[in-house]
VOKE-571624 format. One record per atom (N, C-alpha, C): x negated, z negated, y. Coordinates in steps of 0.1 Angstrom, whole numbers, padded with zeros to 4 digits, always signed. Atoms other than C-alpha are relative to their C-alpha. Example, Ala and Ser with C-alpha at 12.3 -4.5 7.8 and 13.67 -1.06 7.14 Angstrom:
% VOKE-571624
-0009+0000-0012;-0123-0078-0045;-0009+0000+0012;+0009+0000-0011;-0137-0071-0011;+0008-0008+0011;
***
This chain:
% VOKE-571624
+0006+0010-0008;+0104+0007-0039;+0003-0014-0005;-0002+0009+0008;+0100-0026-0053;+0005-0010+0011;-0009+0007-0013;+0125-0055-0035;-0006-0011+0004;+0010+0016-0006;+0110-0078-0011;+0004-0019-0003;-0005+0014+0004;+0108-0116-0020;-0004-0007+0010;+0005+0008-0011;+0108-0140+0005;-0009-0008-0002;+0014+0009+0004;+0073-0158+0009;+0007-0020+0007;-0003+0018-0001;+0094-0193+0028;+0017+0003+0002;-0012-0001+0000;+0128-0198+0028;+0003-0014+0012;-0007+0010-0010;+0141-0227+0059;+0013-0001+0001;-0012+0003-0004;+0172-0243+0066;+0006+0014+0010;-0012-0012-0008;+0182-0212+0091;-0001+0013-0010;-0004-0009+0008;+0175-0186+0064;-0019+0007-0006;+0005-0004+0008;+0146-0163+0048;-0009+0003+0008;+0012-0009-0010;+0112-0150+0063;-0006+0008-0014;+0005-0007+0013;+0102-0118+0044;-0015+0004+0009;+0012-0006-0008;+0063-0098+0054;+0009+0013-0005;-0003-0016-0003;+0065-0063+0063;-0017+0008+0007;+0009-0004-0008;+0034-0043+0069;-0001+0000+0017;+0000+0002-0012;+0044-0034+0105;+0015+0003+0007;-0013-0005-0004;+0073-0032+0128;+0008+0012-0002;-0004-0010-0002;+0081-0003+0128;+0009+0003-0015;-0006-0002+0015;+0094-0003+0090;+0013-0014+0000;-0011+0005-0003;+0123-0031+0104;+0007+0007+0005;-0010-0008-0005;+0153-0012+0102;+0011-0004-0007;-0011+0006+0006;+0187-0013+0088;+0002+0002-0013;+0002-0003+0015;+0178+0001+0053;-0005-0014-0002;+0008+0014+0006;+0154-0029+0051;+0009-0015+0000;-0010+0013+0000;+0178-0055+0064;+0015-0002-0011;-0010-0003+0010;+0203-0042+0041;-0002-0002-0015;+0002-0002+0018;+0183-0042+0007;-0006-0012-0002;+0010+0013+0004;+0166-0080+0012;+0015-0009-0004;-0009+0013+0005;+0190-0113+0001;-0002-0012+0015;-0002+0007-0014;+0204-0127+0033;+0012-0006-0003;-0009+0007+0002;+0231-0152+0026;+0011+0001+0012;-0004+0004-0014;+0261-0155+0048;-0003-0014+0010;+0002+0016-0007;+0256-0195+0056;-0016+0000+0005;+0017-0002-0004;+0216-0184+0065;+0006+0004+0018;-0001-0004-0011;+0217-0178+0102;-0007+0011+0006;+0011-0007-0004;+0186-0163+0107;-0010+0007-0012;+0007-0007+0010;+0164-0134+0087;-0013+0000+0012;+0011+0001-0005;+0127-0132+0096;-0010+0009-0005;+0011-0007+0010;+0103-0103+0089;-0014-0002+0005;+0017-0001-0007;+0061-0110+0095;-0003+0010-0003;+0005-0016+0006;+0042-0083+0100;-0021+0000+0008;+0008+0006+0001;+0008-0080+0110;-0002-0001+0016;+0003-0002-0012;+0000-0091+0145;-0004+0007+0009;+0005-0012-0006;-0002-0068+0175;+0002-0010+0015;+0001+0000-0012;-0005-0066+0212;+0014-0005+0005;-0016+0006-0002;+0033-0083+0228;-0001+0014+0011;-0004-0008-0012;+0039-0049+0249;+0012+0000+0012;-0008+0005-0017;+0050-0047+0288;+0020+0000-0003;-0019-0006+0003;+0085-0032+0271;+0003-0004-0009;-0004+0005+0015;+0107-0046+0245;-0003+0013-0014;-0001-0010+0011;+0099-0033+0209;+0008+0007+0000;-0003-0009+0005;+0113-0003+0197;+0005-0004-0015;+0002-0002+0011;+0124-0018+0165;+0018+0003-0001;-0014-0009+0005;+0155+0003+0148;+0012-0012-0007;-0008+0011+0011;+0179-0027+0140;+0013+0001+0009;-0010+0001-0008;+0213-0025+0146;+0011-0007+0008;-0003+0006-0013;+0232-0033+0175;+0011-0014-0002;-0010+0014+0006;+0256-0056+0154;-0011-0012-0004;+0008+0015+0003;+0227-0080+0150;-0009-0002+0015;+0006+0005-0006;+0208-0097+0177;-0016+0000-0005;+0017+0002+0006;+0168-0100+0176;-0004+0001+0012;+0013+0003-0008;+0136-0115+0191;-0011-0001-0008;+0013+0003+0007;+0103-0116+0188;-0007-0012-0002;+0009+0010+0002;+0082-0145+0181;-0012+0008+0007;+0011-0008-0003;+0055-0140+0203;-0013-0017+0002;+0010+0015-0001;+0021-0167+0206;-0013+0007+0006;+0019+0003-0005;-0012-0171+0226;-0006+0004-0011;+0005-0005+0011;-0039-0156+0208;-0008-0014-0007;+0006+0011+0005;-0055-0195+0206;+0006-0011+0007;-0011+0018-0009;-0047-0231+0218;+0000+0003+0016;-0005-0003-0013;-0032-0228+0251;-0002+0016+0010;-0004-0008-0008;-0031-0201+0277;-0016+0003+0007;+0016-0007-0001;-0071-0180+0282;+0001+0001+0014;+0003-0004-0019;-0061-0168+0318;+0014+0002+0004;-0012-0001-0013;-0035-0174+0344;+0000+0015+0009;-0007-0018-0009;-0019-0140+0364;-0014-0008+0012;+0010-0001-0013;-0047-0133+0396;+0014-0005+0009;-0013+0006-0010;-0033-0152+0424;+0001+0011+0009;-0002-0012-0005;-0010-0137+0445;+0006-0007+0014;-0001+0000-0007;+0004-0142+0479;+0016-0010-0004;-0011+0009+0002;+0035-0171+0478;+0009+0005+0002;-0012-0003-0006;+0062-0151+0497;+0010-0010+0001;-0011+0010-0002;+0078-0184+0503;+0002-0007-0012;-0003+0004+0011;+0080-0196+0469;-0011-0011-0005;+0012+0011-0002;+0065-0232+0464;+0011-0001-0015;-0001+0003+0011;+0069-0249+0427;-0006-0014+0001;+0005+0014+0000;+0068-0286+0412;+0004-0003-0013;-0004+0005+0020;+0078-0306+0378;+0007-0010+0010;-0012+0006-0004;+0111-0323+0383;-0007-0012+0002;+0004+0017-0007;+0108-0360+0402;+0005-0010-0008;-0009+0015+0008;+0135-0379+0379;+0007+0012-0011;-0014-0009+0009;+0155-0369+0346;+0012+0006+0001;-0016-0006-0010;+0184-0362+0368;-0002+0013+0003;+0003-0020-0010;+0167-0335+0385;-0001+0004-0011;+0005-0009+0015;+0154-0321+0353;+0009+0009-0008;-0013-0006+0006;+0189-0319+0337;+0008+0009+0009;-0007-0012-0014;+0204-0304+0370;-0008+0015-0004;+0004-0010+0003;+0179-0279+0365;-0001+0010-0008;-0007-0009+0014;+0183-0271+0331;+0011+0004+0002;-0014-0011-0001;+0219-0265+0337;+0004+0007+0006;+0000-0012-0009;+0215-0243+0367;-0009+0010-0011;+0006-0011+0004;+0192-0224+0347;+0006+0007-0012;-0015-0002+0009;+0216-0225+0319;+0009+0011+0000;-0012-0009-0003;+0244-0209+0335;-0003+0012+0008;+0004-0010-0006;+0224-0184+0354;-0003+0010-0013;+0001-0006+0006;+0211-0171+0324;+0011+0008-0011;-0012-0005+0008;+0249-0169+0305;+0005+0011+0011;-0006-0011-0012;+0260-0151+0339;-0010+0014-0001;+0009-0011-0002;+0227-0128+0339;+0010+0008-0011;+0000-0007+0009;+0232-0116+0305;+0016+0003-0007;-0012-0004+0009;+0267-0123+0295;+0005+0001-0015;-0002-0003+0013;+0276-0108+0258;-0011-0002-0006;+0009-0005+0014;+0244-0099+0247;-0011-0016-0003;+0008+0007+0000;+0234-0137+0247;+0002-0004-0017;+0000+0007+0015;+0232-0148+0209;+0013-0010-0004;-0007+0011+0002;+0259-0170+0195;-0012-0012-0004;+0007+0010+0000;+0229-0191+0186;-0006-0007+0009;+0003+0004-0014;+0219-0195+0221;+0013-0015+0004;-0009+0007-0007;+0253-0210+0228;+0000-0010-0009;-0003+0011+0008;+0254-0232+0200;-0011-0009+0000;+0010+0010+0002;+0223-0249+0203;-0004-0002+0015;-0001+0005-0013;+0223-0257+0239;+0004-0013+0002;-0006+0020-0003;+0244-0292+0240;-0013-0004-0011;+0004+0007+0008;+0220-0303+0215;-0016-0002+0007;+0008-0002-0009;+0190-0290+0235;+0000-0012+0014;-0003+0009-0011;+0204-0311+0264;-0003-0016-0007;+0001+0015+0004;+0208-0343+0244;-0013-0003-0003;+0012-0001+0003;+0176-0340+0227;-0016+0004+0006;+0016-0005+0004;+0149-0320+0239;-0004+0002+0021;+0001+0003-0014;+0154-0322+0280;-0012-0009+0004;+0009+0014-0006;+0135-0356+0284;-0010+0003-0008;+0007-0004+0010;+0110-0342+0257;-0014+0013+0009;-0002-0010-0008;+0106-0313+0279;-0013+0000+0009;+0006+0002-0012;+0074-0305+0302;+0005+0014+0007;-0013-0009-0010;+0090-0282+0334;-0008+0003+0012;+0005-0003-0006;+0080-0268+0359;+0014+0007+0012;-0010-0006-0004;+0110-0260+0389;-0008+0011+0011;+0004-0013-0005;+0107-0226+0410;+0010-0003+0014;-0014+0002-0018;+0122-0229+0451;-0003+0009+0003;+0001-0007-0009;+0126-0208+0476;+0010-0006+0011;+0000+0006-0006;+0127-0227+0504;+0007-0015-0006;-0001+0009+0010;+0148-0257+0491;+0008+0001-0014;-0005-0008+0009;+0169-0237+0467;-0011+0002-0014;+0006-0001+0013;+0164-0238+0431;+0000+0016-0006;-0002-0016+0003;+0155-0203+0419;-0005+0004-0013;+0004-0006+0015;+0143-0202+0384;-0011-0017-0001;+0009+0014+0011;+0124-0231+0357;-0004+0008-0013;+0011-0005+0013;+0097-0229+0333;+0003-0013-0009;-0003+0012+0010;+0100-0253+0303;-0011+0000-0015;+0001-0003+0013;+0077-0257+0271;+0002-0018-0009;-0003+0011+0006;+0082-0286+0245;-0010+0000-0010;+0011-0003+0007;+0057-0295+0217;+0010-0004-0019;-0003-0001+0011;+0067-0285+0183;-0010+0006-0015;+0006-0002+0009;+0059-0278+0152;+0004+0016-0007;-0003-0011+0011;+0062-0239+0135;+0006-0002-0012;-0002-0003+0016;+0075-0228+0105;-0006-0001-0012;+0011+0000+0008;+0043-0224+0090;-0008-0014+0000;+0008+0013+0002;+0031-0258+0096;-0012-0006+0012;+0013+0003-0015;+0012-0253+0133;+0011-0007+0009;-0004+0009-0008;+0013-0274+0160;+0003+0008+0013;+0004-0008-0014;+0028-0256+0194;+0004-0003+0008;-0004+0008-0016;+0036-0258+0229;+0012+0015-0001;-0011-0007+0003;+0074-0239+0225;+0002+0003+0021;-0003-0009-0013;+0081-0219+0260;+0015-0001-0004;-0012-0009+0002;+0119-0222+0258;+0006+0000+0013;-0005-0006-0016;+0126-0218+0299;-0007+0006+0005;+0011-0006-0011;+0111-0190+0313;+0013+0006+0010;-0014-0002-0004;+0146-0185+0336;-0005+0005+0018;+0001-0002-0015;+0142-0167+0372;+0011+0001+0007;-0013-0001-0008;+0174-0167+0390;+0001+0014+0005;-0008-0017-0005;+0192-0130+0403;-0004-0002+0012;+0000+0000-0018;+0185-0123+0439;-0015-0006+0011;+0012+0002-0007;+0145-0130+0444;-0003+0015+0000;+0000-0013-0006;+0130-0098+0458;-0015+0000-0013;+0008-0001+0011;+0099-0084+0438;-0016-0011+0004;+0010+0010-0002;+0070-0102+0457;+0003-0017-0006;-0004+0014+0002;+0088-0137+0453;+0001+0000-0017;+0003+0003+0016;+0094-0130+0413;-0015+0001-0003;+0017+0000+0000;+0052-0122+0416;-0004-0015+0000;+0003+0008-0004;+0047-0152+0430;+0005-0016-0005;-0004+0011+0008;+0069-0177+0408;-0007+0006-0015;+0005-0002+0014;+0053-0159+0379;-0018-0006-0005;+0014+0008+0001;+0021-0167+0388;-0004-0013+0000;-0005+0015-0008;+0028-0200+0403;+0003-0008-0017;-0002+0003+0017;+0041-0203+0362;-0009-0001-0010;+0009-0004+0018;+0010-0190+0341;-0011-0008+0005;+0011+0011-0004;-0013-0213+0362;+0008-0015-0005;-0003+0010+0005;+0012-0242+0354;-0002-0001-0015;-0001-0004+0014;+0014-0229+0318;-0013-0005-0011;+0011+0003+0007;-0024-0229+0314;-0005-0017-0001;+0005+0013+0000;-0029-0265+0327;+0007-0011-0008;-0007+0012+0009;-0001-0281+0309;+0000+0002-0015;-0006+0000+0014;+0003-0264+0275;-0015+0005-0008;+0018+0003+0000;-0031-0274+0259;+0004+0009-0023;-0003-0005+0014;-0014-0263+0218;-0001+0017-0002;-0002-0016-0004;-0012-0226+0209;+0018-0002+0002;-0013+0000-0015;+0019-0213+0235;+0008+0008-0015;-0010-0009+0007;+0050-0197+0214;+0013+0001+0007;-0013+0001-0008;+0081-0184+0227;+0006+0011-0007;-0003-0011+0007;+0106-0161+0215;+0012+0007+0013;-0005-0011-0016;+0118-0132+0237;+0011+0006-0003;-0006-0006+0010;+0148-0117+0227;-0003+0013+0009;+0008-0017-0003;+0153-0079+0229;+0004+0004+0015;+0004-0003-0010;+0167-0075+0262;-0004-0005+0012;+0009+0003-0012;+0145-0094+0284;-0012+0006+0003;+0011-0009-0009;+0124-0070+0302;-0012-0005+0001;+0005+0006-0005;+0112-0091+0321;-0015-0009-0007;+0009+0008+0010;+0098-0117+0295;-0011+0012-0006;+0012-0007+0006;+0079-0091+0276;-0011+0006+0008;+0015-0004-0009;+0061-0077+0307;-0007-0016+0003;+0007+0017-0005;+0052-0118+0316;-0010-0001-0007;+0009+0004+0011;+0040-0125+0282;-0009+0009-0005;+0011-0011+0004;+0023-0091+0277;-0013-0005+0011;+0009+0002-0009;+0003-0098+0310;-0007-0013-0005;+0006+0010+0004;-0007-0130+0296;-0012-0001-0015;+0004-0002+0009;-0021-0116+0266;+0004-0004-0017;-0007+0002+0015;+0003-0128+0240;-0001+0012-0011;-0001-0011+0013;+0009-0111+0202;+0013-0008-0002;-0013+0001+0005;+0035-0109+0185;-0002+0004-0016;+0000-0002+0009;+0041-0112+0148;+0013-0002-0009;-0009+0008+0004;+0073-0121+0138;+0011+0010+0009;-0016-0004-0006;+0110-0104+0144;+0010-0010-0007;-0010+0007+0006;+0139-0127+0139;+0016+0003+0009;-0015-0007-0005;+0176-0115+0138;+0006-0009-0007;-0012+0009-0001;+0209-0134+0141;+0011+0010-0002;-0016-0005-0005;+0243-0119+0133;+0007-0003+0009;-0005+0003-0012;+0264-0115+0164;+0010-0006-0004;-0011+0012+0003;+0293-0134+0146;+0004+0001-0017;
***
């Protein structure tokens, strides 16, 4: 088998193609040129459906990985059918104060959800996130009654490849909403989503957010892209 050559190389590390997922495994991650000071390996492959369930792809458990998932065009085709509020009203922060408050509740909700299996890259690029990309930020906060219970976030960036996008990097629900009330901030989300994020949408899901992948499946995203992190 002849050895894959990376088609772009970036500051965080290599992006190789691969026909299709399912051929990202640990043979493959093992026989490509991954530097240690690279952070991140990247395989494309050819775009498919973002399914309700996290991929199936065989990589092992000492590395971390997400997908790169995107709108099939500029912005967001159709918002979730509306659904019944169960108490759950929504707004975009009033002042940078609030904004930041809310980033950092959503912050530490999501280190408490998940715990270990959050990325060391997650934790390292958060203060920088805050200084930078907060006031940058369009948001969207999630209540229940006056209680903050989850924020949406996208920012407008630029890809790898040289597109223009609207980056999803808070889709955060807080622990302890019942299943109507997560319906109802989700929808309450993909109608905000469509009216504000006018670029094509990209987010990256890692593997075990459930959640995220049934969201962005219902929304009609793809997915083309796996990108894995060493856990240390």
């Amino acid at each position: 088998m002849k050895k894959l050559e990376p088609f772009k190389v970036t500051k965080t590390g290599p992006l190789y193609r691969v026909k299709r997922p399912s051929q990202v495994d640990r043979k493959l991650i093992d026989s490509v040129e991954w530097g240690k000071e690279q952070r991140l390996l990247s395989f494309d492959f050819k775009p498919v459906r973002v399914p309700s369930k996290p991929i199936p792809f065989k990589i092992p458990r000492k590395y971390c990985w997400r997908a790169a998932c995107y709108s099939t065009g500029q912005g967001i085709k159709s918002a979730l059918k509306p659904c019944p509020e169960a108490g759950i009203t929504s707004r975009p922060p009033a002042s940078f104060a609030e904004h930041l408050r809310a980033s950092r509740a959503a912050y530490r909700s999501y280190r408490k959800k998940w715990g270990k299996l959050v990325p060391p890259g997650i934790i390292a690029a958060y203060p920088k996130y805050v200084k930078e990309s907060v006031k940058k930020s369009t948001s969207l906060m999630i209540f229940r009654g006056k209680k903050l219970v989850g924020l949406f976030s996208h920012l407008k960036t630029t890809g790898v490849l040289g597109d223009k996008q609207n980056y999803v990097c808070w889709y955060e629900l807080f622990p302890g909403l019942t299943a109507a009330e997560r319906r109802s901030a989700r929808c309450q989300a993909s109608h905000w989503l469509k009216k504000t994020a006018k670029r094509r949408v990209s987010v990256l899901v890692e593997s075990y957010e459930k959640d995220a992948f049934e969201f962005f499946s219902m929304l009609g995203f793809i997915t083309r892209r796996v990108v894995i992190e060493r856990r240390a």
